[in-house]
KOLTI-478256 format. One record per residue (C-alpha): x, y, z; residue number from 0. Coordinates in pm, whole numbers, padded with zeros to 5 digits, m for minus. Layout:
% KOLTI-478256
<zado><u>X</u><v>Y</v><w>Z</w><i>NUM</i></zado>
...
END
This chain:
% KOLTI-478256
<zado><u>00196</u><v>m00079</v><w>03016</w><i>0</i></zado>
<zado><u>00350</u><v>m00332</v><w>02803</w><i>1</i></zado>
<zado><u>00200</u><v>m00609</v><w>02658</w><i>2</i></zado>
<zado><u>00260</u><v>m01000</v><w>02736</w><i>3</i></zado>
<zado><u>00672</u><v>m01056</v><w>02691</w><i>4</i></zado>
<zado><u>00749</u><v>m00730</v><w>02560</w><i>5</i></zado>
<zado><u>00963</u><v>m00518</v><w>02823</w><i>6</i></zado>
<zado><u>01013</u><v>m00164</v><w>02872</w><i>7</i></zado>
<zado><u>01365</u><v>m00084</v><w>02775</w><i>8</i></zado>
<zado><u>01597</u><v>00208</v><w>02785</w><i>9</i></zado>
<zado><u>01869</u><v>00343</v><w>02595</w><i>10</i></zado>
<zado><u>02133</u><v>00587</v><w>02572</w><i>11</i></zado>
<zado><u>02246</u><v>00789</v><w>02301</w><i>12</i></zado>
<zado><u>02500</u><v>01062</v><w>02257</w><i>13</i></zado>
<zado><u>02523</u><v>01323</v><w>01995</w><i>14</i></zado>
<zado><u>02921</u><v>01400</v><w>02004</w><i>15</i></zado>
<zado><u>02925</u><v>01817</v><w>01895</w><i>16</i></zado>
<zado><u>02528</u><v>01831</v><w>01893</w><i>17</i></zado>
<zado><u>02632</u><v>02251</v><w>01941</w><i>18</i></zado>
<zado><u>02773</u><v>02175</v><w>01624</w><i>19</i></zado>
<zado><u>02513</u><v>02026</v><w>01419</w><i>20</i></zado>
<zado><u>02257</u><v>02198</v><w>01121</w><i>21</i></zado>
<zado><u>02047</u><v>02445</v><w>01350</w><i>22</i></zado>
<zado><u>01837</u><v>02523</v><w>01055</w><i>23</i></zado>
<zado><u>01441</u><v>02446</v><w>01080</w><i>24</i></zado>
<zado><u>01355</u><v>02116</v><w>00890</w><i>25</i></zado>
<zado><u>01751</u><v>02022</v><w>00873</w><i>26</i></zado>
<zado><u>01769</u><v>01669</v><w>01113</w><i>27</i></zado>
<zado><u>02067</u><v>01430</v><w>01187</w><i>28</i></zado>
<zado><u>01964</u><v>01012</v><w>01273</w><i>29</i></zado>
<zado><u>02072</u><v>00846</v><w>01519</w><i>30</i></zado>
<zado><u>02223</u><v>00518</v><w>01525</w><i>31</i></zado>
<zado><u>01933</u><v>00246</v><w>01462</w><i>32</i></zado>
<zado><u>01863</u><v>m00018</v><w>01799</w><i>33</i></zado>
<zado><u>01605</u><v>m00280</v><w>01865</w><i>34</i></zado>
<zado><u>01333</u><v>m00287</v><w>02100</w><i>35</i></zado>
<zado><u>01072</u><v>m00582</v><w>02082</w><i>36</i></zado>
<zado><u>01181</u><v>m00687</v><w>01769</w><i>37</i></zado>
<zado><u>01185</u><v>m00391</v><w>01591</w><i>38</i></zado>
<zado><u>01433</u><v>m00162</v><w>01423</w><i>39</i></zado>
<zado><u>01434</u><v>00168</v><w>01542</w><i>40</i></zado>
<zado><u>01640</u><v>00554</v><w>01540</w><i>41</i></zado>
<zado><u>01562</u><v>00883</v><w>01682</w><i>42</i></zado>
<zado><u>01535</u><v>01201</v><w>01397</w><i>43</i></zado>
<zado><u>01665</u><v>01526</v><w>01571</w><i>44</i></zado>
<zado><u>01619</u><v>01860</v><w>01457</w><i>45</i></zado>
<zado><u>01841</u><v>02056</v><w>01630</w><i>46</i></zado>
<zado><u>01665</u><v>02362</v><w>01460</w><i>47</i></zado>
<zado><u>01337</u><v>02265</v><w>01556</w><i>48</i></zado>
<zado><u>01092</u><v>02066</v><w>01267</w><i>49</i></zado>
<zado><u>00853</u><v>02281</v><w>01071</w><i>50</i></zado>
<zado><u>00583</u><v>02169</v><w>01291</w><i>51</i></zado>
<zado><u>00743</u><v>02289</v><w>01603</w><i>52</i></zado>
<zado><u>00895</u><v>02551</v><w>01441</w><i>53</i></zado>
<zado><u>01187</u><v>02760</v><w>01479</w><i>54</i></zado>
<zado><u>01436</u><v>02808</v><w>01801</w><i>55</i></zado>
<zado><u>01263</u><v>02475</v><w>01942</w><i>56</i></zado>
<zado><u>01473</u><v>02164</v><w>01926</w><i>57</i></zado>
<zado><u>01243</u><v>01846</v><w>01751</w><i>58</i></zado>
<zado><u>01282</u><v>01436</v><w>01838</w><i>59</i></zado>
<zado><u>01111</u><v>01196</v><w>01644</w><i>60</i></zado>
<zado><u>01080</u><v>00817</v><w>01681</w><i>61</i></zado>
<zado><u>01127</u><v>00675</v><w>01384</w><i>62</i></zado>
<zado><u>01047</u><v>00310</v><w>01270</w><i>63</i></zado>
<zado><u>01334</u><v>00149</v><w>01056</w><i>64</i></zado>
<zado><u>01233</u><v>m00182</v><w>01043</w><i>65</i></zado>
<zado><u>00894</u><v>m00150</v><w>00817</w><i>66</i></zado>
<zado><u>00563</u><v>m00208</v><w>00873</w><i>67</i></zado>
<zado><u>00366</u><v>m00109</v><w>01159</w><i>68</i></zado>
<zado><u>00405</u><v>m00066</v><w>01565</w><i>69</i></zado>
<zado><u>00266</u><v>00126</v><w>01814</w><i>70</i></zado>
<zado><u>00532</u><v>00221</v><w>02057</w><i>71</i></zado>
<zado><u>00467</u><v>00413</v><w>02440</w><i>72</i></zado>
<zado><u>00798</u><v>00610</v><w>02487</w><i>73</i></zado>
<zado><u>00958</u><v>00875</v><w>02665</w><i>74</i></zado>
<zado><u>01238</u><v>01124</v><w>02519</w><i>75</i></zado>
<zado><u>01468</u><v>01319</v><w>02773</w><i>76</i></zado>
<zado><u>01762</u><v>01544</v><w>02646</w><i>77</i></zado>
<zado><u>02051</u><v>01560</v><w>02883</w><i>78</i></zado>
<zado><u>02340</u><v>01832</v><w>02908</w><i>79</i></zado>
<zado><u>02654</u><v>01685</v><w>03016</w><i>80</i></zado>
<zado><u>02760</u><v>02070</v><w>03141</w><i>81</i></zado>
<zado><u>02494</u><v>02146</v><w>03374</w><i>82</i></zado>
END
């Protein structure tokens, strides 16, 4: 759960032509940087899957922008608009 005053929040973020991006392993695309509980944060995507996944997987990442250190309970889901 949370802790005191911080608040589970959600967001929503689209990759316009994600068919389109690298599909190499290790190649990865940001996205956009938002705030939750005062901190500065973006997703890395590897479309191609990261070496630790590796290949033919696709790899998300939660990445902290805003420096130091947080601890951070989160939940990725990948939508496809066509199904």
């Amino acid at each position: 759960s949370a802790s005191a005053g911080e608040q589970w929040q959600s967001f929503k973020m689209l990759f316009h032509g994600f068919a389109d991006l690298p599909s190499v392993i290790d190649q990865f695309t940001l996205s956009p940087e938002f705030t939750c509980n005062g901190h500065r944060w973006c997703i890395k995507v590897y479309p191609g899957g990261s070496s630790e996944a590796g290949e033919g997987y696709l790899s998300l990442y939660l990445g902290l922008r805003s420096g130091g250190n947080a601890t951070a309970t989160f939940e990725l889901s990948v939508l496809d608009k066509y199904q």
